[in-house]
N, C-alpha and C positions, 0 to 999 in steps of 0.2 A: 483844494489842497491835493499833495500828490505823494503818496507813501511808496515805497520803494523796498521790499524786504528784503531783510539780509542774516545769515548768521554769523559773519567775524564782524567784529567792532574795531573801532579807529583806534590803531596804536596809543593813542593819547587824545586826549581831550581838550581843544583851545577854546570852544566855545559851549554854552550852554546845552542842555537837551533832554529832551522829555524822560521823565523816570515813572514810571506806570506804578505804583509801588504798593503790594496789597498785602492786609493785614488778616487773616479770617475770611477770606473773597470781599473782604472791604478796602477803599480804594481810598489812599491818600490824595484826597484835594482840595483848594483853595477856594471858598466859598465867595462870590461877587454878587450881588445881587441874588437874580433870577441863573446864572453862570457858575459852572465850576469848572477849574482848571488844573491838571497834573503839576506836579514840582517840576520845574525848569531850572534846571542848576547843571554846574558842573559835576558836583560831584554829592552827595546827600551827607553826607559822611561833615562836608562842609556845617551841617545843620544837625548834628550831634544824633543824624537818621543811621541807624547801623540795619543791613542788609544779612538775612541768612546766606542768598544767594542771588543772582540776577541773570539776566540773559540778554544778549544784542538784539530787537527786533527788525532795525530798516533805521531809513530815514524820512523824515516828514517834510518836505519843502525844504530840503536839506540838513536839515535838524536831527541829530541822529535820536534813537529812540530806544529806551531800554524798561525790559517789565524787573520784578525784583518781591521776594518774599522777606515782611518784614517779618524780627523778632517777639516774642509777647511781650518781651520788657521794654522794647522799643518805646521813648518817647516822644509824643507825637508833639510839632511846634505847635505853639498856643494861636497861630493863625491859621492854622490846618485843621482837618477834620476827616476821618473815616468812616468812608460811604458808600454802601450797596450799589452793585451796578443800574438793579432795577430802579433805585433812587436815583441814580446819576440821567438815568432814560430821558430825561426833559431837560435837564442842565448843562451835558455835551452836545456838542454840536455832533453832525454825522460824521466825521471824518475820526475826532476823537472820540467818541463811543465806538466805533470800526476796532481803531485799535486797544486800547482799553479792556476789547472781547478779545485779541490775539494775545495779548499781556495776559490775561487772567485764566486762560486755557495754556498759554506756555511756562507761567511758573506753576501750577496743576499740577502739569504734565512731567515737571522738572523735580517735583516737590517728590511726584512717588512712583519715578523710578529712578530712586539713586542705587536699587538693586535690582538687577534679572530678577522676575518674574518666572523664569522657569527652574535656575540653578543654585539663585541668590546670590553669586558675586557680586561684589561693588560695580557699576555700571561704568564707562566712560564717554564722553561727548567727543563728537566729528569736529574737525575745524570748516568744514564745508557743507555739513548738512545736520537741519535739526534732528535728530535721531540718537539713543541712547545704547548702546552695544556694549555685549557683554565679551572682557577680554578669554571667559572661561569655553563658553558654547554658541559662540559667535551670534547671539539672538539678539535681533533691530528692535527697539523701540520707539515708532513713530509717536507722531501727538496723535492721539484718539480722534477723528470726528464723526458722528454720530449723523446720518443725514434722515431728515423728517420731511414731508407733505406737507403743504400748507396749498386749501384750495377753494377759491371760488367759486359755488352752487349756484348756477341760475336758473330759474324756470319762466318764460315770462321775460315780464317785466320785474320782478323781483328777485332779492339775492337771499340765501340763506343764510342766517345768522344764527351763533349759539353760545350757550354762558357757561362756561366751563363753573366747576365748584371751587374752580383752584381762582377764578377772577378775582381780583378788587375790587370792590367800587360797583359791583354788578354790571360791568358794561359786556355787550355779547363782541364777538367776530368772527372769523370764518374758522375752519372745523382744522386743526391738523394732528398730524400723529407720526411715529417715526415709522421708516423701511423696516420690515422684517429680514433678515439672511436670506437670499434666495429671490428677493421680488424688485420687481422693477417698479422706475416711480409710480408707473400707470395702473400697474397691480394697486400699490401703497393705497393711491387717490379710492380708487372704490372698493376697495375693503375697508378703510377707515370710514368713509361716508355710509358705508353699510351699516357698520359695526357701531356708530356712534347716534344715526339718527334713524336706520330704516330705511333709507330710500336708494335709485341705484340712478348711475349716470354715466355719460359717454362723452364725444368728443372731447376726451382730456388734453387740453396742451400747455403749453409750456408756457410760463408767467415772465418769471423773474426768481433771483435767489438772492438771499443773505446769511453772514453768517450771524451766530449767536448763540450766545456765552452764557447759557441756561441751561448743563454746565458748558456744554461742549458740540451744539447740533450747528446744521447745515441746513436751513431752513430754503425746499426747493418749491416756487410757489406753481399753482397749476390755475386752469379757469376749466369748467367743467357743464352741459347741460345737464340738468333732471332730464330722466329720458322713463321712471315708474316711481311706486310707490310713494307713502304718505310719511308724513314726520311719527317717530317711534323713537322717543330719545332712550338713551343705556340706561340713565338712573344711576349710575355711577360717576363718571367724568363729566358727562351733561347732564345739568338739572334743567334747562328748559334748550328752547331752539325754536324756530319760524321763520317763516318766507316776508322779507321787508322790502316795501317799493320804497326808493327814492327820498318822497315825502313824510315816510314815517320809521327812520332808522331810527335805533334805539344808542343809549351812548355807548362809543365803539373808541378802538385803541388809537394812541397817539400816534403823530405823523409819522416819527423815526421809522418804525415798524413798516415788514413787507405785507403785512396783516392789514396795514391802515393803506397802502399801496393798490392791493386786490381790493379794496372796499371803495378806495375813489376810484379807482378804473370804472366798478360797476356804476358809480355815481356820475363819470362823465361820460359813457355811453346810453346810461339809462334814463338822462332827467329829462 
């Protein structure tokens, strides 16, 4: 599939198109099986769905594509169902869980700043760009993104693994944490790896990135050696952590994830 973003929307609407539509950061979808799917309609309005507000995002395979904040009173169709993104995590495919995270960070973004932040006037919208301006003190409001580390430990043969307290299901994966103001990602990687388990590392480079909508980060992934020290977890954010060969990973996050990405990397160069 191939998304396309945009901020002005089509004059009019002749055909169908995706409506991201979320209620409490829960997400209107059509439950299939093992599969869930956004409203596909012309218009929601069609389905007695009423909107606070919406926003144009792109188009999908030509399909134009629109996020949207639903009301409290809003009545939800009796074939429908609102559902966490982190619930959705196995039931969208990647393309639509992609956008689904740009929906859910653009009505966010849309929801609170309908005032300046510095003056309090009512805000207005660009027709050519996502951003929020104040007509009083001229102040932009872009969409927030928050950009975080996420990094693969190797020593050896083995990858380091750790079980955050915030996990599900007890499963470990690899260590991340967001940029502080001031630092770069290479800074980020080993100060968090310090601060989280003890130990220190080097040749940091460069992975792969994703975004994700937990609320709002930029997940930049790294691969790193142990180059000193032993496991020393915080006792805070990690309750355990270890060095795992191959043979003996413990259960680790699902594929979507750039987390599960770095964990089969080390799987298909290390078996």
């Amino acid at each position: 599939m191939t998304f396309v973003s945009s901020v002005q929307p089509p004059a009019s609407l002749e055909e169908p198109a995706w409506w991201f539509l979320f209620q409490d950061d829960q997400l209107l979808v059509r439950l299939n099986g093992e599969e869930a799917q956004p409203l596909f309609v012309n218009d929601p309005e069609e389905l007695n769905i009423i909107m606070n507000r919406s926003q144009y995002l792109g188009q999908l395979d030509g399909a134009h594509c629109f996020s949207g904040e639903l009301g409290q009173s809003t009545t939800i169709p009796d074939d429908m169902t609102l559902l966490g993104l982190r619930r959705l995590f196995e039931l969208l495919d990647s393309d639509m869980f992609q956008i689904a995270g740009r929906a859910i960070q653009t009505v966010n973004w849309d929801r609170d700043h309908q005032y300046c932040s510095r003056c309090g006037t009512p805000t207005e919208t660009k027709d050519d760009e996502r951003v929020m301006t104040c007509p009083q003190c001229g102040l932009m409001q872009y969409p927030r993104i928050s950009p975080a580390i996420i990094v693969a430990v190797v020593r050896q043969d083995r990858i380091l693994l750790a079980r955050n307290a915030r996990f599900p299901g007890g499963f470990y994966s690899v260590l991340a944490g967001f940029v502080e103001p001031g630092e770069t990602f290479e800074e980020c990687v080993k100060r968090e790896v310090k601060e989280e388990v003890g130990v220190d590392v080097k040749n940091v480079r460069y992975f792969g990135s994703q975004p994700w909508p937990f609320p709002n980060s930029l997940m930049v992934g790294f691969i790193a050696d142990h180059v000193d020290g032993e496991i020393a977890i915080d006792n805070h954010e990690i309750i355990d952590a270890g060095w795992f060969e191959v043979t003996e990973l413990p259960p680790i996050p699902g594929k979507i994830s750039i987390a599960r990405r770095l964990i089969d990397w080390f799987i298909d160069n290390y078996s």
